[in-house]
C-alpha positions as CSV (number, residue, x, y, z in Angstrom):
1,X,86.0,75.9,105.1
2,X,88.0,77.6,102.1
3,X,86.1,80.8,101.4
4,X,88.0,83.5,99.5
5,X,85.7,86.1,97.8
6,X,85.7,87.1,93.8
7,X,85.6,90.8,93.4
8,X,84.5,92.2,90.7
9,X,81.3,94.2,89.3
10,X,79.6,95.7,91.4
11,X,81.0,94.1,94.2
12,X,84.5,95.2,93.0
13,X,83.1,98.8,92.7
14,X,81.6,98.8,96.3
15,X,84.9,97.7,97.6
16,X,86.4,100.8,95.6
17,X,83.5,103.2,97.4
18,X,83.4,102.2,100.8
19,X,87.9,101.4,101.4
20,X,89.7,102.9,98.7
21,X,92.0,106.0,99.5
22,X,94.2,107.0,96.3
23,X,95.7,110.5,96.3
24,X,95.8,112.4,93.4
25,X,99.5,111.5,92.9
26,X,99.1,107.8,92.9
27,X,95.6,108.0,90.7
28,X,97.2,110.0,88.2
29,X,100.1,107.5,87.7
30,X,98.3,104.3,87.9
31,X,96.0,105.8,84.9
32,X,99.3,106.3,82.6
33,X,100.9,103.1,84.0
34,X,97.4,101.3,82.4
35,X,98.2,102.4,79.1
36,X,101.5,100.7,78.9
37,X,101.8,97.6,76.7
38,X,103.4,96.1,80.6
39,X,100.2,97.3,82.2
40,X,99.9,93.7,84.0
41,X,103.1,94.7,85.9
42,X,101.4,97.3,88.1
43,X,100.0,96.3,91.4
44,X,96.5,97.1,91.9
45,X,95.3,100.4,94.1
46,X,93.7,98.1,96.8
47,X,97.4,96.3,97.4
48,X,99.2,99.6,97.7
49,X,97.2,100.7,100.0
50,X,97.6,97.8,102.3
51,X,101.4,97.9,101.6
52,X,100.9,101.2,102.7
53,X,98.8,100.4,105.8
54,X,101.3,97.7,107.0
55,X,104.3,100.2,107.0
56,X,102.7,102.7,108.9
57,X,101.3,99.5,111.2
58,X,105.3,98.4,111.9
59,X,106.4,102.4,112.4
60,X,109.0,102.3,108.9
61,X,111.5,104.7,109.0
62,X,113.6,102.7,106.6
63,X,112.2,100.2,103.4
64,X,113.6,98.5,100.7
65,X,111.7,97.8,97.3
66,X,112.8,94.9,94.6
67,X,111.6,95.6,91.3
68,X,110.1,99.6,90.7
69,X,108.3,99.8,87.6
70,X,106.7,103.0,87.2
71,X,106.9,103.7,91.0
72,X,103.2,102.9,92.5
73,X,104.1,100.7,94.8
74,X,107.3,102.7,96.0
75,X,104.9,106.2,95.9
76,X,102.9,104.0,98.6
77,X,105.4,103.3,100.4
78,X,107.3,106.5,100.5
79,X,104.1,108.4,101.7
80,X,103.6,105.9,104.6
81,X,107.5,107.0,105.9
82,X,108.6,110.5,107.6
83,X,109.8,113.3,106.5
84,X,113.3,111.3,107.4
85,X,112.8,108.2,106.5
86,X,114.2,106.5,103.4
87,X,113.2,104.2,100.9
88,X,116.0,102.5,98.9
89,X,114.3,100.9,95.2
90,X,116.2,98.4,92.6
91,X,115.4,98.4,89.1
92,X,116.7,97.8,85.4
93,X,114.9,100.3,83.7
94,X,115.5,103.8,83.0
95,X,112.2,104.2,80.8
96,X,109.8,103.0,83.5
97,X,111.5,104.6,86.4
98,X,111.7,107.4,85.1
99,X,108.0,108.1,85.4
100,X,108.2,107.0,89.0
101,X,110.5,110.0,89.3
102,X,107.9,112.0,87.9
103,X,105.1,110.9,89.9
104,X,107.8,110.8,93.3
105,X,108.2,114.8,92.9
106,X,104.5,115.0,92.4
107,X,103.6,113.4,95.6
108,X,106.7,115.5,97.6
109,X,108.4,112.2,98.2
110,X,111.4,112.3,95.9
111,X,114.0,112.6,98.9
112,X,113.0,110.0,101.0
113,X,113.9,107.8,97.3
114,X,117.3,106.6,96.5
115,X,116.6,104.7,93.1
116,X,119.1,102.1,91.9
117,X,119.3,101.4,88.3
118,X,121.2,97.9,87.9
119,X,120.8,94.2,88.9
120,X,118.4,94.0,92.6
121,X,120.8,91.5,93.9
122,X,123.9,93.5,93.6
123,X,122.2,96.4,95.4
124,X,121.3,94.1,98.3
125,X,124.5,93.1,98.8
126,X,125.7,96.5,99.0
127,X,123.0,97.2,101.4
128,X,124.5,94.4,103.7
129,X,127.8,95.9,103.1
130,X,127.1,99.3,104.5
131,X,126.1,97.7,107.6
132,X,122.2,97.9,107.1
133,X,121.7,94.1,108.5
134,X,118.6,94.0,110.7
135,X,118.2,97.4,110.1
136,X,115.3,98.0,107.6
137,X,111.8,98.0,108.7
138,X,110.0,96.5,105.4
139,X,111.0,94.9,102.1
140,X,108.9,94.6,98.9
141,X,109.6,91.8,96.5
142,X,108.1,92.5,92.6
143,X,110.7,91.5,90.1
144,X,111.9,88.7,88.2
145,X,110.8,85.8,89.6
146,X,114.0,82.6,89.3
147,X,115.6,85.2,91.5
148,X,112.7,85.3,94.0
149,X,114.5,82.8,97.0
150,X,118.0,85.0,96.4
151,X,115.6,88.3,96.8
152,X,114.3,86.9,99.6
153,X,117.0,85.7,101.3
154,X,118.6,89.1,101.6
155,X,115.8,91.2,102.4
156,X,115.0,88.5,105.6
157,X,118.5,89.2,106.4
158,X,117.7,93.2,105.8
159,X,114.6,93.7,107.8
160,X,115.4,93.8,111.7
161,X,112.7,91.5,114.1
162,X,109.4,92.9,113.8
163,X,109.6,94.0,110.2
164,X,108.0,92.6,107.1
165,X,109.0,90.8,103.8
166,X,106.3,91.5,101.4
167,X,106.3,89.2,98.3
168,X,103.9,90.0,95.1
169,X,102.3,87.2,92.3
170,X,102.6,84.4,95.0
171,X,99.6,83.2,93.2
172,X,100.8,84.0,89.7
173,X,97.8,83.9,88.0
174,X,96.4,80.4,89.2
175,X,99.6,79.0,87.7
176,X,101.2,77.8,90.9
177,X,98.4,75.3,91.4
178,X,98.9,74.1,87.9
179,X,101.2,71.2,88.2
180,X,101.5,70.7,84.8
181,X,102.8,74.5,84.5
182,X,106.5,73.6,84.5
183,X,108.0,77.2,83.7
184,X,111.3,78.5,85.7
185,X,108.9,81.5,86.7
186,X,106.2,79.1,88.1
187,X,108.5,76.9,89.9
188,X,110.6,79.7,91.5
189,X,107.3,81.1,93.0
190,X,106.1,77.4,94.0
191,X,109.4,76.3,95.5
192,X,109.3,79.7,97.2
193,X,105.7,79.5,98.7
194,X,106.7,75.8,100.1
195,X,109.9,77.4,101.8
196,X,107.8,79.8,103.7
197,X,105.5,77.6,105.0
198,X,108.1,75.9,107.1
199,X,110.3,78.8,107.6
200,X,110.9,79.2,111.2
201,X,112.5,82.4,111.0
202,X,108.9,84.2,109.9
203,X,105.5,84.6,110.8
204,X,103.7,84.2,107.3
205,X,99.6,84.9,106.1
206,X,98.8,85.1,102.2
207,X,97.2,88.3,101.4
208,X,94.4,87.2,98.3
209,X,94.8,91.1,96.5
210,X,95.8,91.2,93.5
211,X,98.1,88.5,92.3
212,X,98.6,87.6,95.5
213,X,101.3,89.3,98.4
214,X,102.7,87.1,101.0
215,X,102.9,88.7,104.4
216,X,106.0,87.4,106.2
217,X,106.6,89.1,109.9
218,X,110.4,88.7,110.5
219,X,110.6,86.9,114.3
């Protein structure tokens, strides 16, 4: 039986009553990020907090993040690491990271942060370079999508057995069910969703929040 519940109303503002946990940090930024003009680009509260959840769940001392934006979904992160730990991010933007630095000092987190401004996939690779194979602990995927299998690809190789690959807009808006929906963004997301459900090398579950997170456990 296919059951996967619409939340919104009131149902949507019980779920926000009885399991949501935002500090004032990650409030405060979400509520500037939803005046943008890019708004749509922001995960929602609900997904943080399970990205959150599952980093503390798999003990990370050490994260990767593809794709920043205004720095929600890196703020959740960072405050789910210790004091230590260290979260490396990949973005293209100056304007819109630069109010996740903002909101990064707010929270205390800043200097678990190293934010790279520049193409994702060149970072990676310099990541792999320093030696960092199998060494991270989690990996978040929220960027550009044609690149999503090459993202992908180098996170899994990233994240040591036992940690997670976290990929955002699996769903894409209902789009990847569309078979007439013949756009390179569509099709990189479809082609990648098929690839995971053979992949061998991962443990996968589809996480229905937002615009829908793949889950994949690294064996």
């Amino acid at each position: 039986m296919k059951s996967w519940p619409r939340l919104d109303g009131a149902l949507a503002d019980y779920a926000d009553a009885n399991w949501l946990r935002e500090s004032p940090p990650k409030r405060r930024l979400r509520e500037e990020t939803a005046r943008l003009p890019q708004a749509g680009m922001q995960i929602s509260a609900h997904q943080g907090q399970q990205i959150g959840l599952l980093a503390r769940a798999v003990g990370a001392r050490r994260a990767v993040e593809v794709g920043t934006f205004t720095g929600y979904s890196s703020l959740c992160i960072a405050e789910a690491l210790p004091a230590d730990g260290k979260l490396w991010c990949c973005d293209v933007s100056e304007t819109w990271t630069a109010m996740a630095r903002r909101a990064w000092k707010e929270a205390g987190v800043a200097g678990r942060i190293e934010l790279t401004i520049g193409p994702a996939l060149g970072t990676l690779d310099w990541l792999l370079a320093q030696g960092l194979a199998n060494q991270l602990d989690l990996a978040f995927i929220d960027a550009n999508k044609e690149d999503y299998d090459a993202y992908y690809e180098r996170c899994l190789r990233l994240v040591r057995p036992g940690g997670l690959v976290l990929i955002d807009n699996v769903l894409w808006g209902g789009a990847v069910a569309n078979l007439a929906n013949m756009t390179a963004d569509t099709q990189a997301i479809r082609a990648l969703n098929a690839k995971l459900k053979g992949d061998e090398r991962v443990d996968v579950a589809l996480f229905a929040t937002g615009d829908g997170m793949t889950c994949a456990l690294k064996r």
